[in-house]
Backbone as JSON Lines, residues from 0, in Angstrom:
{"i":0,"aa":"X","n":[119.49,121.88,74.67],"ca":[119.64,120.46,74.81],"c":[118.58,119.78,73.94]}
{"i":1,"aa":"X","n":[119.13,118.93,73.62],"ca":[117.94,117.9,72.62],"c":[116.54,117.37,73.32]}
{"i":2,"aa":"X","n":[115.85,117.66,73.03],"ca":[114.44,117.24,73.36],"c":[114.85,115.43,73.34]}
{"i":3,"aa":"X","n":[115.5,114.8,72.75],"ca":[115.33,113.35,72.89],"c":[115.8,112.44,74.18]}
{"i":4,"aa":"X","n":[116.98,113.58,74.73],"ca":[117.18,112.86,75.95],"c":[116.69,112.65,76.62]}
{"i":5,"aa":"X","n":[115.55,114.1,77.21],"ca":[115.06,114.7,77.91],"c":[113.66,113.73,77.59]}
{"i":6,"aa":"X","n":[113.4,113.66,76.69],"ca":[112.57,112.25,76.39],"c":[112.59,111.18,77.27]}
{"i":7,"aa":"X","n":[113.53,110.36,76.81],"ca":[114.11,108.97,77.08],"c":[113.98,109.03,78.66]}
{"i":8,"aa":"X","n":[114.25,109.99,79.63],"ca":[114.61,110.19,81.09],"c":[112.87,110.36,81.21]}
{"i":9,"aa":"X","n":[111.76,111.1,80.63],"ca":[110.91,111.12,80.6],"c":[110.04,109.98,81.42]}
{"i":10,"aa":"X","n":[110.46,108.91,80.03],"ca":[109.87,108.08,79.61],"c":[110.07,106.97,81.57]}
{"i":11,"aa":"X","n":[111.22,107.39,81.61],"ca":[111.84,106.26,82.28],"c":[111.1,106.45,83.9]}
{"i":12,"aa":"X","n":[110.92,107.82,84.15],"ca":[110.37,108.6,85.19],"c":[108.58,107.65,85.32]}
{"i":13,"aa":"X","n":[107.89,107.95,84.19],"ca":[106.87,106.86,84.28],"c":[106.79,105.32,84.21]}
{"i":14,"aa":"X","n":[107.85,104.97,83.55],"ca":[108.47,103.37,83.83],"c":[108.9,103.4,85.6]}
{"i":15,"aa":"X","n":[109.24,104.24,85.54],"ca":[109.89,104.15,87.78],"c":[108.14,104.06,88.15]}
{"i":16,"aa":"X","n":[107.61,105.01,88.09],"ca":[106.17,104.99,89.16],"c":[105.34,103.52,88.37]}
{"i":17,"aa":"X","n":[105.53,103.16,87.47],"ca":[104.35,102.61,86.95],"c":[104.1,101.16,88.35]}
{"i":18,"aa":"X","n":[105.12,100.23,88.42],"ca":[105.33,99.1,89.21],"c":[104.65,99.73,90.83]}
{"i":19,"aa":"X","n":[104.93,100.41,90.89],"ca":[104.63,101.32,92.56],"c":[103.2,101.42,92.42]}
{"i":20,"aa":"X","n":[102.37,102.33,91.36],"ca":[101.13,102.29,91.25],"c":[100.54,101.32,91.27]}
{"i":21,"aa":"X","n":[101.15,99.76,90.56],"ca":[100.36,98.63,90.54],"c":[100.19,98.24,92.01]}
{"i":22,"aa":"X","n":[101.92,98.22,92.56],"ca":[101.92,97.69,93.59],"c":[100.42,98.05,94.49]}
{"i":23,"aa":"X","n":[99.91,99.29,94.46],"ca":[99.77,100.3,95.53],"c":[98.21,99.53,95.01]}
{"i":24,"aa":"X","n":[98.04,99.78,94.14],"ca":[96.27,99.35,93.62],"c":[96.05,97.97,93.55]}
{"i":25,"aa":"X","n":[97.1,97.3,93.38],"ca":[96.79,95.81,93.35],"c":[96.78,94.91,93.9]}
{"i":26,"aa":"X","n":[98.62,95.34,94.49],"ca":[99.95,93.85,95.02],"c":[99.33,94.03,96.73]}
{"i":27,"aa":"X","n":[98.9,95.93,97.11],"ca":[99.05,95.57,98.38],"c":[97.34,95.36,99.28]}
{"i":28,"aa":"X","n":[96.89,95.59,98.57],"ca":[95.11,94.8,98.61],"c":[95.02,93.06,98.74]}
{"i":29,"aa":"X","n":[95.5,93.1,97.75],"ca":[95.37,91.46,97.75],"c":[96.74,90.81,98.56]}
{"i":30,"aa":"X","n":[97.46,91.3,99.28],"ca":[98.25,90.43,100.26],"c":[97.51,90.83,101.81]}
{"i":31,"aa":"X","n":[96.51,92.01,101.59],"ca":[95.84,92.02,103.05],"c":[95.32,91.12,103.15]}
{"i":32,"aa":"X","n":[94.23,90.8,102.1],"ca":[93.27,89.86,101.94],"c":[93.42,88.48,101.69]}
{"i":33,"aa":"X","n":[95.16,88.11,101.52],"ca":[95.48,86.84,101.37],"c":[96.6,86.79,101.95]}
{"i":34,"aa":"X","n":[96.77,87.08,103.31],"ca":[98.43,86.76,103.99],"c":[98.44,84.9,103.98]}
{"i":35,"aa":"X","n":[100.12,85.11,104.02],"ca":[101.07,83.8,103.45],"c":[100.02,82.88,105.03]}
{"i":36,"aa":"X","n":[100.4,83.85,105.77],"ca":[99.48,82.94,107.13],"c":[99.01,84.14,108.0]}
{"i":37,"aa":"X","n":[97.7,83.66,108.12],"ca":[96.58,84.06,108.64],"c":[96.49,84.82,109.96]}
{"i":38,"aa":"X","n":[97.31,83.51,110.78],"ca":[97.78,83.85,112.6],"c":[98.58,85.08,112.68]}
{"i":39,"aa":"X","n":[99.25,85.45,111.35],"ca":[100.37,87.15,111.66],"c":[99.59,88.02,110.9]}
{"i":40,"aa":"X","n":[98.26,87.73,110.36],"ca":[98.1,88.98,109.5],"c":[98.33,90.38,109.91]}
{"i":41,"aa":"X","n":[97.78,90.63,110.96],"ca":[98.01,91.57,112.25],"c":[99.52,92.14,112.01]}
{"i":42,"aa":"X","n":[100.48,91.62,111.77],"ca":[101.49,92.38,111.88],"c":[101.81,92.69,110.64]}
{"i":43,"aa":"X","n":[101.08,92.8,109.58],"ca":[101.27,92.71,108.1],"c":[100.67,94.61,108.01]}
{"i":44,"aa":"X","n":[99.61,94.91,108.46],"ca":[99.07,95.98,108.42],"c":[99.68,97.38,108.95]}
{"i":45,"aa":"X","n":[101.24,97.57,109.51],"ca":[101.35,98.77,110.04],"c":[102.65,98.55,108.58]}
{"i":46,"aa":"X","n":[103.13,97.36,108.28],"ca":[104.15,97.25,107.27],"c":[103.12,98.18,105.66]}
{"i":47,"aa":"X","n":[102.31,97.68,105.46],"ca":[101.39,98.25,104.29],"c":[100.98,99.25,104.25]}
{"i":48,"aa":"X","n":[100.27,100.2,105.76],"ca":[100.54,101.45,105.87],"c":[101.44,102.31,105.67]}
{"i":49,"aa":"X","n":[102.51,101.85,106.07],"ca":[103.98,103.07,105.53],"c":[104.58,102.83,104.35]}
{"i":50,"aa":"X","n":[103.83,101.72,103.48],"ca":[104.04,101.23,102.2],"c":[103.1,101.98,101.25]}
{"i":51,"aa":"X","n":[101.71,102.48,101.94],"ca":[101.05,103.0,101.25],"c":[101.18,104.69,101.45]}
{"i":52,"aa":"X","n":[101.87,105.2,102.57],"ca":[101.92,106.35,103.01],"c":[103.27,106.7,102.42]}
{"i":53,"aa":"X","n":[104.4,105.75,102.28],"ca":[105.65,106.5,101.81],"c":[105.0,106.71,100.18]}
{"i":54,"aa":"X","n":[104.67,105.91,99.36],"ca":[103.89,105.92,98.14],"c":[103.93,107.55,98.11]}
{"i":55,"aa":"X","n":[102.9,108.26,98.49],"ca":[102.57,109.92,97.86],"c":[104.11,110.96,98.42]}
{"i":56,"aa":"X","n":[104.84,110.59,98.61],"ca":[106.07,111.43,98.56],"c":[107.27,110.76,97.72]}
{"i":57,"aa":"X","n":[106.81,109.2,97.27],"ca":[107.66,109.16,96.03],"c":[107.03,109.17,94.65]}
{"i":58,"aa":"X","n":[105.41,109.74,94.67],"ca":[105.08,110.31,93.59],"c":[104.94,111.33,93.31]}
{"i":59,"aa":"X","n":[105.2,112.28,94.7],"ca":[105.5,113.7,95.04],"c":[107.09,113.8,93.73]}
{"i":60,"aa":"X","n":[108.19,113.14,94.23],"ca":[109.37,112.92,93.91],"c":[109.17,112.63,92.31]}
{"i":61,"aa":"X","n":[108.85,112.0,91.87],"ca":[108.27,111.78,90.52],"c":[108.46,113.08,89.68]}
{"i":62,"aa":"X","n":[107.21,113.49,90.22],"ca":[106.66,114.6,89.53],"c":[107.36,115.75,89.56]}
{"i":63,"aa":"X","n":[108.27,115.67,90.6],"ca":[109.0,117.1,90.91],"c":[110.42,116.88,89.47]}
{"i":64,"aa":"X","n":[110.59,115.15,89.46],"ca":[111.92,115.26,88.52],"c":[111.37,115.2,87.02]}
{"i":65,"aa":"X","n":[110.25,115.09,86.84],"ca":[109.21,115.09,85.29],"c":[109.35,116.72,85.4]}
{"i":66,"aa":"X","n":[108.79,117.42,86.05],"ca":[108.94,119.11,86.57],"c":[110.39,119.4,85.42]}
{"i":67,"aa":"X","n":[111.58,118.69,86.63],"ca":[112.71,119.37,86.23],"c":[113.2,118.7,84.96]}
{"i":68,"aa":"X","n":[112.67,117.65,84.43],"ca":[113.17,117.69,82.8],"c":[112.6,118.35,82.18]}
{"i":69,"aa":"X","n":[111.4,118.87,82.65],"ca":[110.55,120.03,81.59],"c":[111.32,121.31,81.25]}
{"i":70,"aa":"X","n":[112.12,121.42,82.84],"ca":[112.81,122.54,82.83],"c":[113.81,122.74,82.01]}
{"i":71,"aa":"X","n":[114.49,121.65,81.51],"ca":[115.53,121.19,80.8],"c":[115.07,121.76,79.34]}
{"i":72,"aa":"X","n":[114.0,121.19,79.31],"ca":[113.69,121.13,78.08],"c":[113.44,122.8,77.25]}
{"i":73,"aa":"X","n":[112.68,123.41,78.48],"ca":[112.41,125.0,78.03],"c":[113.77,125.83,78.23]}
{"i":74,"aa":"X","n":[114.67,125.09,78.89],"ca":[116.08,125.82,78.67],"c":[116.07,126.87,79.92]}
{"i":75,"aa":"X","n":[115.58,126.39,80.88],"ca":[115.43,126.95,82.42],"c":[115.73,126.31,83.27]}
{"i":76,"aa":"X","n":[116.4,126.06,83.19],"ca":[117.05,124.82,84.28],"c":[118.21,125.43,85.39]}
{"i":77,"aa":"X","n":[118.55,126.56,84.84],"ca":[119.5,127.21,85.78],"c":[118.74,128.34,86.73]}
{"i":78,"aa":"X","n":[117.42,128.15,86.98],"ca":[116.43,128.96,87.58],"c":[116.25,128.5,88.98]}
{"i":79,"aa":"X","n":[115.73,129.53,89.89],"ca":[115.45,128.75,91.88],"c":[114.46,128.09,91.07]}
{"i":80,"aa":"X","n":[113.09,127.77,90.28],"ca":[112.25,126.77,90.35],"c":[113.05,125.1,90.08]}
{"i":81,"aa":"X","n":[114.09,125.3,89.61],"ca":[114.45,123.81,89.49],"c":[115.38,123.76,91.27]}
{"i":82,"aa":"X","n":[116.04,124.54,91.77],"ca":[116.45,124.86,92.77],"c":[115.65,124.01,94.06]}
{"i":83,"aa":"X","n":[113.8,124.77,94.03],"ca":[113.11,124.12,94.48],"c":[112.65,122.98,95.09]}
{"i":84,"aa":"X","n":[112.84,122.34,93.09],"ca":[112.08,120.97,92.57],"c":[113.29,120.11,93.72]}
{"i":85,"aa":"X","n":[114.48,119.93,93.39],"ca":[115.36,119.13,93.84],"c":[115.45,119.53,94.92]}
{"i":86,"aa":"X","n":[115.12,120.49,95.95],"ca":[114.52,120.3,97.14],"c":[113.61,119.59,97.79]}
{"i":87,"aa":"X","n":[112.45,119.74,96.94],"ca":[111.09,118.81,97.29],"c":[112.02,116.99,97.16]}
{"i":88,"aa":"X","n":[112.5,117.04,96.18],"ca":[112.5,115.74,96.06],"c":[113.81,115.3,96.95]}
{"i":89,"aa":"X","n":[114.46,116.14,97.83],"ca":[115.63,115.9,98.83],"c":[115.0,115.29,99.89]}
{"i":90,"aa":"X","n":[113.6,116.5,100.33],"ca":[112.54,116.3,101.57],"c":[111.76,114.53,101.46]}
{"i":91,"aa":"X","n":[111.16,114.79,100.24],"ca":[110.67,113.53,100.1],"c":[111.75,112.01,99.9]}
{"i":92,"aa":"X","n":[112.46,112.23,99.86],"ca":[113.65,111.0,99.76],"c":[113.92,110.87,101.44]}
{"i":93,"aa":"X","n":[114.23,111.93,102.36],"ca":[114.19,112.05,103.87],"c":[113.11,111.25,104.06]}
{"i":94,"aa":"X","n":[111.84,111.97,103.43],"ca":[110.64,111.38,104.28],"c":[110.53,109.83,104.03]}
{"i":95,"aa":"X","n":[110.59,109.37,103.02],"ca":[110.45,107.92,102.7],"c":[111.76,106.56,103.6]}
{"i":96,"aa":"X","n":[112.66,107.74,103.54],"ca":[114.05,106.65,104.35],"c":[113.36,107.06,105.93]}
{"i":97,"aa":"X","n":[112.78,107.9,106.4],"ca":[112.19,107.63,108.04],"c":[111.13,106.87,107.84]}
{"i":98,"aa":"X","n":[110.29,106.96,106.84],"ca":[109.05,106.0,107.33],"c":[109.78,104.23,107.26]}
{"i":99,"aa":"X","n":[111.1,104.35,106.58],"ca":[111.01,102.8,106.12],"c":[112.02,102.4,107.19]}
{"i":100,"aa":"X","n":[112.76,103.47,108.23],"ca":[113.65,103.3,109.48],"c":[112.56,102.8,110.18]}
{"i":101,"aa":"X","n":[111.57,103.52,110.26],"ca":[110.09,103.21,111.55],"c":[109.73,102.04,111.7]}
{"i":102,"aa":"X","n":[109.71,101.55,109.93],"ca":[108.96,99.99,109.42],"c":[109.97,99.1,110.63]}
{"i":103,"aa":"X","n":[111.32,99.15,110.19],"ca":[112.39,98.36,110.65],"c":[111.83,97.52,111.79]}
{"i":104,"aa":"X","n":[111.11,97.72,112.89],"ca":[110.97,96.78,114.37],"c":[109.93,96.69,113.56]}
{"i":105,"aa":"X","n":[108.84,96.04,112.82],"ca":[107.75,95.6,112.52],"c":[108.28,94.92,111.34]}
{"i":106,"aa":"X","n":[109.27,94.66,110.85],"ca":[110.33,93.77,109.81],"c":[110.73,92.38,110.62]}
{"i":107,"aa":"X","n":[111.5,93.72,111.5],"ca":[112.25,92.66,112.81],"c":[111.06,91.36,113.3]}
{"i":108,"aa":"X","n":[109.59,91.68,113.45],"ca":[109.11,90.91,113.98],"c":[108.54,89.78,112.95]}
{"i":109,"aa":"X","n":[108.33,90.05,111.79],"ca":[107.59,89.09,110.75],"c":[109.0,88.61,110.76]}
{"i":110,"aa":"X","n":[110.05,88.76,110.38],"ca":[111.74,88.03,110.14],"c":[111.55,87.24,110.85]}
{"i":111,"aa":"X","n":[111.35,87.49,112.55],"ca":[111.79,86.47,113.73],"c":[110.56,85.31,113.6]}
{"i":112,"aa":"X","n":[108.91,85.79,113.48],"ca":[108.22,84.41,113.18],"c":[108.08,83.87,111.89]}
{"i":113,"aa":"X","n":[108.77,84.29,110.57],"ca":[108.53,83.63,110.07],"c":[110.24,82.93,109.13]}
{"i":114,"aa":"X","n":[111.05,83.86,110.09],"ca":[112.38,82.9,110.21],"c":[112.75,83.24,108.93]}
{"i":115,"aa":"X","n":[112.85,84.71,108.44],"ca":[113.53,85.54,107.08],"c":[113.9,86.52,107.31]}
{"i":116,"aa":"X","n":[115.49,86.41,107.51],"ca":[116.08,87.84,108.38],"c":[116.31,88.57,106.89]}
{"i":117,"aa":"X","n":[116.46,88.17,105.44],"ca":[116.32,88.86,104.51],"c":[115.22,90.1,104.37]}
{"i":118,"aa":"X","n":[114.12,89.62,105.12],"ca":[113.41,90.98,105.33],"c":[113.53,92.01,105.75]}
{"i":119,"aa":"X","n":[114.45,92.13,106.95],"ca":[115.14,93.51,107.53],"c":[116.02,93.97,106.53]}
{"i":120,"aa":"X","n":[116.74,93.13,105.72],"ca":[117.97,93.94,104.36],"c":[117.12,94.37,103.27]}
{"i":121,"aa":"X","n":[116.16,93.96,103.39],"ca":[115.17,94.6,101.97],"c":[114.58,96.05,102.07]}
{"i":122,"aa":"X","n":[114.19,96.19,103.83],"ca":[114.1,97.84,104.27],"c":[115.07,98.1,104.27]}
{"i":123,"aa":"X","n":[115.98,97.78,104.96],"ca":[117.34,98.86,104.93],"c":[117.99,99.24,103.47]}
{"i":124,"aa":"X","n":[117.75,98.32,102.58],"ca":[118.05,98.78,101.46],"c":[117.51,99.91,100.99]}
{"i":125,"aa":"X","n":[115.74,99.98,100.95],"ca":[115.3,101.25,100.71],"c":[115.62,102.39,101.96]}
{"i":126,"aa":"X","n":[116.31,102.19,103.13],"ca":[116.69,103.17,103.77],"c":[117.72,104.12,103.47]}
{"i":127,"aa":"X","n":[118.72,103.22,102.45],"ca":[120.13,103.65,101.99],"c":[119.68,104.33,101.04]}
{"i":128,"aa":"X","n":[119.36,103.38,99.67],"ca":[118.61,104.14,98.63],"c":[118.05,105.7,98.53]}
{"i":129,"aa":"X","n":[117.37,105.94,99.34],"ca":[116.47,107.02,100.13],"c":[117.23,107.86,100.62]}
{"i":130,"aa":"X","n":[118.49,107.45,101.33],"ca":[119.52,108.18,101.91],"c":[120.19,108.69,100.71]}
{"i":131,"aa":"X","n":[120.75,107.82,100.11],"ca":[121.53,108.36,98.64],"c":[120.86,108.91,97.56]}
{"i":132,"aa":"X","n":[119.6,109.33,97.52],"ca":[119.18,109.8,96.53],"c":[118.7,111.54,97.14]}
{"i":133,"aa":"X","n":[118.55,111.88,98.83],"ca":[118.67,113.16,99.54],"c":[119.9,113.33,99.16]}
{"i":134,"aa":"X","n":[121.35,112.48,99.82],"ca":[122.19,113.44,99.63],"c":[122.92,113.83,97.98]}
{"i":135,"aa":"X","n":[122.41,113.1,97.16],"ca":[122.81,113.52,95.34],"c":[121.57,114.49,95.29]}
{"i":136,"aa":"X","n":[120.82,114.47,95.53],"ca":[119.62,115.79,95.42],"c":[120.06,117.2,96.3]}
{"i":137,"aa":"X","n":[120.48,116.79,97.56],"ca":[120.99,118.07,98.17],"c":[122.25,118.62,97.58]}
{"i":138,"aa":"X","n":[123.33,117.86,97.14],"ca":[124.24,118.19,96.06],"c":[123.78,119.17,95.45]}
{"i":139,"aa":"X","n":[123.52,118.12,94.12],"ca":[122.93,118.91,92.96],"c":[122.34,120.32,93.34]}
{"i":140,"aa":"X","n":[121.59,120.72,94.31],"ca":[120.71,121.63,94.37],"c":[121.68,122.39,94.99]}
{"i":141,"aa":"X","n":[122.55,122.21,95.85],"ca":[123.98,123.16,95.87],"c":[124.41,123.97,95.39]}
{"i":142,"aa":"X","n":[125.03,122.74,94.03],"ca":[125.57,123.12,92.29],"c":[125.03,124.06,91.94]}
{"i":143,"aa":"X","n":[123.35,123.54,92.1],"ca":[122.59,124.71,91.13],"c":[122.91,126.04,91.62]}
{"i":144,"aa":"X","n":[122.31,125.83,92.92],"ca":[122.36,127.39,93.36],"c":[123.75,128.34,93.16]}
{"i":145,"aa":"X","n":[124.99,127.6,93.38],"ca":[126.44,127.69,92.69],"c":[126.3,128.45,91.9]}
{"i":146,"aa":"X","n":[125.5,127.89,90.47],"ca":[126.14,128.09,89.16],"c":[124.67,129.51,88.78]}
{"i":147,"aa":"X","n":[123.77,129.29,89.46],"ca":[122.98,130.23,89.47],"c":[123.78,131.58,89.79]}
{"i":148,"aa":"X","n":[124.02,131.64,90.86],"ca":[124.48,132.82,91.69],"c":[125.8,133.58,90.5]}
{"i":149,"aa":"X","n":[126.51,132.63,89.74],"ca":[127.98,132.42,89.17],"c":[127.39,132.89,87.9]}
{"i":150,"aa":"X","n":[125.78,133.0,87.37],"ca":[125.44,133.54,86.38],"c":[124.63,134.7,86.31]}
{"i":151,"aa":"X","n":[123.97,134.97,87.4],"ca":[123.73,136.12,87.8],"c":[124.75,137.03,88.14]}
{"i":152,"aa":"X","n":[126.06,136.89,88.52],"ca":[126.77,137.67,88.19],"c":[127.64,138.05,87.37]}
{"i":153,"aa":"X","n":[127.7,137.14,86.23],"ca":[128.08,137.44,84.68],"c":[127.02,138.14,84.32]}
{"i":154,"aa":"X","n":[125.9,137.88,84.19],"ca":[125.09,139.05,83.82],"c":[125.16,140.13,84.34]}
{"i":155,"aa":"X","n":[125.41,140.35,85.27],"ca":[125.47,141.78,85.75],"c":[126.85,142.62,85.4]}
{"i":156,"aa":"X","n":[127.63,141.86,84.81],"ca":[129.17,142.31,84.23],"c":[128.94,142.53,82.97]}
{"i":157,"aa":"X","n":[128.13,142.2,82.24],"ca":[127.92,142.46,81.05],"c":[127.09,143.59,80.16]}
């Protein structure tokens, strides 16, 4: 396969984390330290925790799909280590859609005082998301093992 695709998907893998890292070092410091209002800050802090805790299993996820374009690239891609990779990143897509199910009643409550039920559809969105990106990862890693097994035994016919 061409090294350029495998590029471009690269590229895009650090374009995905880059916004998350800011978020994580920047966006979510300075909204502790400056909530919209003062009287709820309190309920702002268990939302930023699982904002900062789902964070290392979608840079876990990252790295596992930078991993598997590498794999691409060395022309190993039909190996259990990519098998693995899209495991890790099945687990970590699970883990991030429960922490952001958990968030949900601490959504529910900033929505109700500050009268923005759009905030509960903004988690559930990353709940789905999260959901659909385990089950195309558990797929795929199916396939693989499929087409693995389906070539290990052409080799052995040969």
């Amino acid at each position: 396969m061409k090294q350029g695709s495998t590029l471009f998907l690269k590229i895009a893998v650090f374009l995905i984390g880059a916004p998350v890292l800011a978020l994580c070092l920047l966006g979510l410091p300075w909204l502790i330290n400056n909530p919209v209002n003062p009287d709820y800050a309190h309920m702002l802090y268990p939302i930023v925790i699982i904002m900062y805790v789902t964070a290392i299993p979608y840079f876990i996820a990252l790295y596992q799909a930078f991993r598997l374009l590498s794999y691409i690239d060395k022309n190993i891609a039909f190996s259990q280590i990519s098998v693995r990779a899209l495991k890790i990143i099945k687990y970590c897509a699970i883990t991030i859609g429960s922490f952001y199910l958990i968030a949900q009643p601490f959504l529910y409550l900033i929505a109700e005082v500050d009268d923005a039920p759009g905030i509960i559809v903004i988690g559930l969105v990353v709940v789905f998301g999260s959901a659909v990106i385990a089950v195309f990862a558990a797929v795929l890693q199916k396939l693989l093992q499929e087409a693995i097994k389906i070539k290990s035994e052409n080799d052995l016919t040969v």
